[in-house]
C-alpha positions as CSV (number, residue, x, y, z in Angstrom):
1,X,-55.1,143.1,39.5
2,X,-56.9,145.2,36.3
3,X,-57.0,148.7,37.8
4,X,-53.9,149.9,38.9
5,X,-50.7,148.6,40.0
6,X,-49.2,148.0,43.5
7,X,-45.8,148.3,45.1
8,X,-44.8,144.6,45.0
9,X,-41.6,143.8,43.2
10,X,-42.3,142.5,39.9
11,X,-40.3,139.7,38.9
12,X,-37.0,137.6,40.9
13,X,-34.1,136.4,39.4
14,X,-32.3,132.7,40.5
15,X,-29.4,133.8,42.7
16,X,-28.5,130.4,41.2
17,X,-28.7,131.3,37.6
18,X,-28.8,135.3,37.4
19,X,-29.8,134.7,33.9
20,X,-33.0,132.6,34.8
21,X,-36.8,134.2,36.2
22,X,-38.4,132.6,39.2
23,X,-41.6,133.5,41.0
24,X,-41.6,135.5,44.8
25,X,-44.3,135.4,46.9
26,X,-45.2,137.9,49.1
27,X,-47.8,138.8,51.8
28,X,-50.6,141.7,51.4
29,X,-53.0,143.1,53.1
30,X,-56.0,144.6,51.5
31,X,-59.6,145.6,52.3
32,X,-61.9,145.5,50.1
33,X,-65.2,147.4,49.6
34,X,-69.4,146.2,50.1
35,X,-70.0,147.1,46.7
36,X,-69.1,145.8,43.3
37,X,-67.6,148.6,40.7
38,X,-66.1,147.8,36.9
39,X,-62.6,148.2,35.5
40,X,-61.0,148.1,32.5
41,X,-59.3,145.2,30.6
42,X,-56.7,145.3,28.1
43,X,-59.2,145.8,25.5
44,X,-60.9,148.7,27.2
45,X,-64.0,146.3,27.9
46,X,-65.5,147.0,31.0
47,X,-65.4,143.7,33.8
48,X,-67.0,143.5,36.9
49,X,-64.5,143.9,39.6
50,X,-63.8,144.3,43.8
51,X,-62.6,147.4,45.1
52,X,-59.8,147.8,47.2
53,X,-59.1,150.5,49.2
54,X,-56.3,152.1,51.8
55,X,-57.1,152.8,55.4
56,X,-58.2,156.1,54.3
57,X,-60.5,154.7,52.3
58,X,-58.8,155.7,48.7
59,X,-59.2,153.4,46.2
60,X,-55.7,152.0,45.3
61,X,-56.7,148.6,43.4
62,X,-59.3,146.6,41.9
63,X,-59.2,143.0,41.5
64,X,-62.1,141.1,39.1
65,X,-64.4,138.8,40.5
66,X,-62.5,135.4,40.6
67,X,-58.7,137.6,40.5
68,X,-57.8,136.0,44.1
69,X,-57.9,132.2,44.3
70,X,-59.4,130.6,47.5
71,X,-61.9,133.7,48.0
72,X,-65.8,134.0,47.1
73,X,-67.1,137.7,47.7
74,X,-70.7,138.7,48.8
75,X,-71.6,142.1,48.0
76,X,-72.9,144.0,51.2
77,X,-69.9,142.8,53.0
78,X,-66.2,144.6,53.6
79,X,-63.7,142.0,53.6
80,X,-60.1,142.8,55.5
81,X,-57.4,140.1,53.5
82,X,-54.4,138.5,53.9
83,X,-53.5,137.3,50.6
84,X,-50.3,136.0,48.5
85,X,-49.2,137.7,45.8
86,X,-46.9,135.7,43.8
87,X,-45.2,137.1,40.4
88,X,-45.6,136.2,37.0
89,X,-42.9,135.3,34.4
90,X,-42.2,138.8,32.7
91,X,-41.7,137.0,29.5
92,X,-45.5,136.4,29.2
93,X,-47.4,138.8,27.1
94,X,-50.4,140.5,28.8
95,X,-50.1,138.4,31.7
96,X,-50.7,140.4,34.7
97,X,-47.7,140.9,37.1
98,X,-49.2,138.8,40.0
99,X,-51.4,135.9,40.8
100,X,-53.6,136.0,44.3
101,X,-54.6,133.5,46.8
102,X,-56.4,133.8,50.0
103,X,-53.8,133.1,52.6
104,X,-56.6,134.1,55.7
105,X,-59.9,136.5,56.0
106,X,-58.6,139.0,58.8
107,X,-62.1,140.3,59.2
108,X,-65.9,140.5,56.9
109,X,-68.2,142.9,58.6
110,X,-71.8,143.5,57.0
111,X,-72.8,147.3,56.2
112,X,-75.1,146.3,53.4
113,X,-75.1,148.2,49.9
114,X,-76.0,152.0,49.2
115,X,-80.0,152.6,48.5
116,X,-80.1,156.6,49.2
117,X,-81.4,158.0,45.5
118,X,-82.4,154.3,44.3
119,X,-85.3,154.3,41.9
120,X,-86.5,151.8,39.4
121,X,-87.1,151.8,36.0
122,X,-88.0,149.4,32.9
123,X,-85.7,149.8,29.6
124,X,-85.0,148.5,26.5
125,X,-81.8,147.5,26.1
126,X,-79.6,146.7,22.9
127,X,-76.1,146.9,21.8
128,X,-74.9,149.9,20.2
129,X,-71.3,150.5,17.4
130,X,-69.9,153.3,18.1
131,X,-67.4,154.0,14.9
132,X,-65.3,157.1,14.5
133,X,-66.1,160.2,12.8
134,X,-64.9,158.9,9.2
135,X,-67.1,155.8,9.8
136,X,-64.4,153.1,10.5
137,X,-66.1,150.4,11.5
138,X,-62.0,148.8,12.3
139,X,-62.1,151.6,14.9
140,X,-65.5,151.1,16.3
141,X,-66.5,149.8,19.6
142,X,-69.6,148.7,21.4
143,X,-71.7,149.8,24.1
144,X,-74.9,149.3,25.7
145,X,-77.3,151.9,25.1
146,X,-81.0,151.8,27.3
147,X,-84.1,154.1,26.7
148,X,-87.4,153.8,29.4
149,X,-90.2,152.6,28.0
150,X,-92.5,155.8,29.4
151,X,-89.5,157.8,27.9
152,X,-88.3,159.3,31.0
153,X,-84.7,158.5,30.8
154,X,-81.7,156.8,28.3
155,X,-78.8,156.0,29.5
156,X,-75.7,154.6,27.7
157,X,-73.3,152.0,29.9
158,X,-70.5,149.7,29.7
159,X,-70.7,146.3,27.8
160,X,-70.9,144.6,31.5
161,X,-71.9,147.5,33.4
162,X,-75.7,145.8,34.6
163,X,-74.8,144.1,37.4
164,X,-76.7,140.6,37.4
165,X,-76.3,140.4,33.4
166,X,-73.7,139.5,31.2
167,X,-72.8,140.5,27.6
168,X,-74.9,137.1,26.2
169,X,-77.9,138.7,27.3
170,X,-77.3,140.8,24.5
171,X,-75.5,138.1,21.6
172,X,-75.1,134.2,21.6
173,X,-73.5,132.2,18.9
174,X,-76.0,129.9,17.3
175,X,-74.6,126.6,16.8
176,X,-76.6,125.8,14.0
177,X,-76.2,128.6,11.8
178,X,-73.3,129.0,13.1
179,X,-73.6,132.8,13.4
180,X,-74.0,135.4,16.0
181,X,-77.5,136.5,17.4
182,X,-78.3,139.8,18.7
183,X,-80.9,140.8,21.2
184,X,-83.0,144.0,22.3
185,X,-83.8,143.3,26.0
186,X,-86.2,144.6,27.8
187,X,-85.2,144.8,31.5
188,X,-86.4,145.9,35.2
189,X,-83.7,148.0,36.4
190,X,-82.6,149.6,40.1
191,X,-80.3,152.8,39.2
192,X,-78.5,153.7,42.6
193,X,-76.1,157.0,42.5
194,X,-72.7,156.6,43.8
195,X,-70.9,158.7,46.2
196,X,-67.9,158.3,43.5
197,X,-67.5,156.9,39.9
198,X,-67.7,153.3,39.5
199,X,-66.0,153.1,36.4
200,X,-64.4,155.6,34.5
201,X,-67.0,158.9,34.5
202,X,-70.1,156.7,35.8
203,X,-71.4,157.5,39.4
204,X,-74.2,155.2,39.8
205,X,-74.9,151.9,39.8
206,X,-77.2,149.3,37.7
207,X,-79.1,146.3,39.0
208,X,-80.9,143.9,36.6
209,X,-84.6,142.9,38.9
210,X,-86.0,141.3,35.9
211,X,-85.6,140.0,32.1
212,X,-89.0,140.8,31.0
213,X,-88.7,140.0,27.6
214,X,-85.5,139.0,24.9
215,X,-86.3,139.7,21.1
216,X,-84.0,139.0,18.4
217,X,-82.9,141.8,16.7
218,X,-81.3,141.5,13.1
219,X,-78.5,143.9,13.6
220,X,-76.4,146.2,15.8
221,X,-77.4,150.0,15.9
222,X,-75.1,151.4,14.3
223,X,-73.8,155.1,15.5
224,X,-70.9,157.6,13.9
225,X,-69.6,160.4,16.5
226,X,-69.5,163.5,15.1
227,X,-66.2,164.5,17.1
228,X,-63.5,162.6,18.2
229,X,-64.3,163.9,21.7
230,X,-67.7,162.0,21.6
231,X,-66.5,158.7,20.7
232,X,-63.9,158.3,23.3
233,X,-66.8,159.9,25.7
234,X,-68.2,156.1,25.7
235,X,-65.3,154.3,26.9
């Protein structure tokens, strides 16, 4: 779970051997929503993820793609779960506190994904270093940055945030140089607002339609924030 954390005991001891760790399994029950948002890793890169949500409908988790073993997910659809939550060895660094497997699918009803405000649009697309004010490129991180080809709109989004795309869209290692390419992509977009942020302060949603066109690109833009309030404004 890469979102937040839940109420399940964290680790077990051997009644055994006090001294010794050994995993617990216990039963949850989650729903999760129709529509895909992103989360945050430990690297602050965003990662397409599942929403889960109380029966109020508050989000209280998220859970990436292939998080729960045993389970596929079809956008459009809200899934009620049984699942098995079984802990990790505390010992591990950055190893999430549980592992998940589909124990049983308590219910999957179809209510199809949000279209009110949708509209189309075709960008250019390219990766974009962010570096701090003093120009640290140490410090720097990268995002995707899209302008529309009539100029209507830009719009700046996570490194996974087009849903239907991945970050080697954008940069593949090539074996034979045995160097990194980059890419400026020009793409057919949906842009659907959200009735809440999908990751961090982002209240819509991006589709990919089409790859119109890929074109090498010999280097990252390369940006400098003028405050420090800017350059944490992309994470």
């Amino acid at each position: 779970m890469i979102l937040l954390t839940t109420s399940l005991t964290a680790c077990s001891l051997d009644d055994d051997d006090p001294g010794k760790w050994k995993p617990k399994t216990t039963t949850m029950e989650v729903t999760i929503e129709p529509e895909y948002i992103f989360s945050s890793t430990f690297w602050a890169t965003s990662v397409l993820a599942m929403e889960a949500v109380d029966d109020t409908g508050k989000r209280m988790d998220a859970f990436s793609v292939n998080e729960i073993n045993g389970f596929t997910y079809e956008e459009g659809y809200r899934y009620k779960l049984l699942l098995n939550a079984t802990t990790t060895d505390p010992n591990i660094v950055d190893c999430p506190s549980h592992t998940y497997a589909l124990k049983k699918i308590l219910s999957k009803e179809y209510v199809g994904i949000r279209t009110e405000g949708c509209h189309e649009v075709t960008m250019d697309v390219q990766r974009v270093l962010m570096l701090t004010p003093d120009g640290r490129s140490s410090a720097g991180y990268y995002f995707l940055s899209g302008r529309a080809i009539d100029g209507s709109e830009t719009l700046d989004m996570g490194f996974n945030e087009i849903i239907g795309s991945d970050f080697e869209s954008f940069r593949t290692f090539n074996e034979t140089t045995q160097q990194f390419n980059t890419y400026k992509c020009r793409m057919r977009l949906s842009i659907t607002p959200s009735d809440r942020p999908i990751y961090r302060n982002h209240n819509y949603r991006i589709r990919l339609l089409e790859l119109l066109s890929s074109e090498e690109s010999p280097n990252d833009s390369i940006v400098i924030a003028t405050t420090d309030e800017e350059y944490l404004s992309k994470y």
